[in-house]
N, C-alpha and C positions, 0 to 999 in steps of 0.2 A: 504494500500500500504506500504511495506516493502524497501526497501534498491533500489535506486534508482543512476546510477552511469556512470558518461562521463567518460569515459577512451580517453586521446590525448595524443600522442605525441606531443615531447619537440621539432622534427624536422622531417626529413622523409630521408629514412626510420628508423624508430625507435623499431618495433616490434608491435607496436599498437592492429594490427587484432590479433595478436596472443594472446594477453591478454584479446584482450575481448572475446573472444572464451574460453578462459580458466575460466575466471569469469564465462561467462556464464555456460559450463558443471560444475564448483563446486555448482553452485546456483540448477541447474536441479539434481545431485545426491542427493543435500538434501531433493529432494519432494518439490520445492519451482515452481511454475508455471514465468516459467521467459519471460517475454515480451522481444521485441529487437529491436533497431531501430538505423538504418542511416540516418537522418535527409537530406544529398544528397551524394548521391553518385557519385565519375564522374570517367573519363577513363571508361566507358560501352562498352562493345562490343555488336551489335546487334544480337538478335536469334531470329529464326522464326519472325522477324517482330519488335521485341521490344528491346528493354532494358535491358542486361542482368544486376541486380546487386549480382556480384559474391563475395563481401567483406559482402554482409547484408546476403547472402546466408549460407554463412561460418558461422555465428555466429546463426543464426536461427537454424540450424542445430548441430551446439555445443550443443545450446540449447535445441534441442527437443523439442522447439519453437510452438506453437500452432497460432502466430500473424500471420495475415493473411501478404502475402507479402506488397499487398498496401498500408500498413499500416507503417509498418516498412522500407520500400523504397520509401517514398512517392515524392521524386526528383532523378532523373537519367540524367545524360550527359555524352554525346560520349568524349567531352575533357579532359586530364588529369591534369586539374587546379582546383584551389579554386572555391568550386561551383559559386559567383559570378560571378567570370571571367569565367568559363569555361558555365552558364549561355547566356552569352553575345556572345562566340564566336559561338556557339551553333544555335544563335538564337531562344534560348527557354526563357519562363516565369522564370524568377528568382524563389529561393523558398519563400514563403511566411508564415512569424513567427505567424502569426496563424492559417495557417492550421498546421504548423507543432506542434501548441499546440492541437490541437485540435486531430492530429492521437494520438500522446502521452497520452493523459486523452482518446481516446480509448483504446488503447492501458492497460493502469493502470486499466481500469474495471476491464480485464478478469488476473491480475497479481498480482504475492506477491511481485515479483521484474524486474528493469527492465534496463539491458543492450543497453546505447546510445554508437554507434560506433563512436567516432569522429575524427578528420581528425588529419595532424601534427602541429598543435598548436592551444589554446586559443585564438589567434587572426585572426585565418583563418575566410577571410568572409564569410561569409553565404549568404548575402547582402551585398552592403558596406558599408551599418550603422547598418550592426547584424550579430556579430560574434559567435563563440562557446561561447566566454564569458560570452555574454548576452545571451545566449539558456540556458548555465546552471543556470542561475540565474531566466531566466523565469520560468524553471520547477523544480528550484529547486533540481537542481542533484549534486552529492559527485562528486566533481573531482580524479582521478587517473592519474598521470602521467607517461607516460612511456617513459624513457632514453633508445638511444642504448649505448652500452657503444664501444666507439669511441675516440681518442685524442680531438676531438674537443667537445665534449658533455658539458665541463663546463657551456658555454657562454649561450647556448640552453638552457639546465634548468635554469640559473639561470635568463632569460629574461624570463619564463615559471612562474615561482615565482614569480618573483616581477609584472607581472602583472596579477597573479589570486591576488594578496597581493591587488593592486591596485582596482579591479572590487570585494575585498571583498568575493572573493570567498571559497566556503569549499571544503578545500583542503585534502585528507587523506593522501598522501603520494604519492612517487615515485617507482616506480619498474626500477632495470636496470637489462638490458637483452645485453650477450654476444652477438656479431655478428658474429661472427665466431670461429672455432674450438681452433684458437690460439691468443686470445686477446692479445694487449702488456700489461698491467695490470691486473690482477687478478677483476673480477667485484663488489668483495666484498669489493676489500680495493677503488677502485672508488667509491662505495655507502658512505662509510666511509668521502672520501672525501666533497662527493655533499652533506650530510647529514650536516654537519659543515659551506659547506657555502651556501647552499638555505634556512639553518633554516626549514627543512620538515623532517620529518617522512621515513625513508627509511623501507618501505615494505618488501622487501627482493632484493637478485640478484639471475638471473636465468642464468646456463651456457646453452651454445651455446646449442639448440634442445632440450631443457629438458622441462618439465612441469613446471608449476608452482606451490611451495612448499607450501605445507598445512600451515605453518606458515604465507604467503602474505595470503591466503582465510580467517583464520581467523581472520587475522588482520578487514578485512572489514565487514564481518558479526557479 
């Protein structure tokens, strides 16, 4: 097993899906068999009967993905909350941290690498006592964070840092991603900023609808 990686936002919306999707397609042009998974997905809308998850869909697909869906969507909710809570209003079974080890080490057989979706932050529940923090530490995944770049984006990453700092976490860096066509700051001299005071590794910046630049891919590979 090769390069193994939770990409979360610092808040929401952040850009998130968009970078794992992008991870993911760098990973698949290199010939690299990329696994993918959303640990829960919520906001579903239902089709023909089920659960649609269209954020695990999007990256499967980036992918060119071979994981079986149930594998990679192994929790779905109609609510637009932290799986937890949206669990609870739901009235369905919470997720539970060892089956979702368990799709993942399926999931790792058939992979070289392997794309976790996760939600807007490090401490979004999972459970109320198992966060993304603790998932990446169970299975061992490279954290990625990803900033929108917004006036308010300091405060986010820098709570995003000091508690992957605190849970001990491996951290590779941050990506900031414009959110619109006319930023009031340039997103470079904002990386510049957050780089200086989150003490992290700034990835790159991506303007508003652009790909992400072969210098962030190789930074993680």
């Amino acid at each position: 097993m090769g390069s193994k990686f939770l990409i979360t936002g610092t808040d929401s919306p952040a850009g998130r899906l968009s970078v794992s999707c992008s991870i993911a397609f760098a990973l698949k042009v290199r010939g690299l068999r990329v696994g993918v998974m959303k640990p829960a997905e919520t906001g579903c809308a239902e089709h023909n009967g089920r659960l649609e998850p269209l954020q695990t869909i999007a990256v499967l697909e980036s992918a060119s993905s071979a994981t079986p869906l149930e594998l990679a969507s192994p929790y779905r909710y109609r609510a637009a909350l932290a799986p937890a809570a949206a669990a609870e209003l739901d009235g369905s079974p919470p997720p539970d941290p060892a089956h979702l080890e368990a799709s993942f080490n399926a999931i790792a057989a058939d992979s070289d690498a392997i794309v976790v979706d996760g939600d807007s932050g490090l401490a979004v529940p999972i459970t109320w006592d198992f966060d993304y923090a603790a998932l990446a530490i169970r299975l061992a995944l490279d954290v990625v964070l990803v900033v929108a770049n917004r006036p308010d984006c300091f405060n986010g990453a820098a709570m995003a840092a000091e508690y992957a700092r605190h849970r001990v976490l491996r951290v590779r860096g941050f990506v900031i991603l414009d959110t619109g066509p006319a930023p009031a700051v340039a997103a470079t001299r904002v990386a510049d900023w957050l780089a200086r005071m989150v003490h992290l590794p700034c990835l790159g910046a991506v303007r508003f609808k652009e790909p992400l630049g072969l210098k962030i891919i190789e930074q993680l590979l």
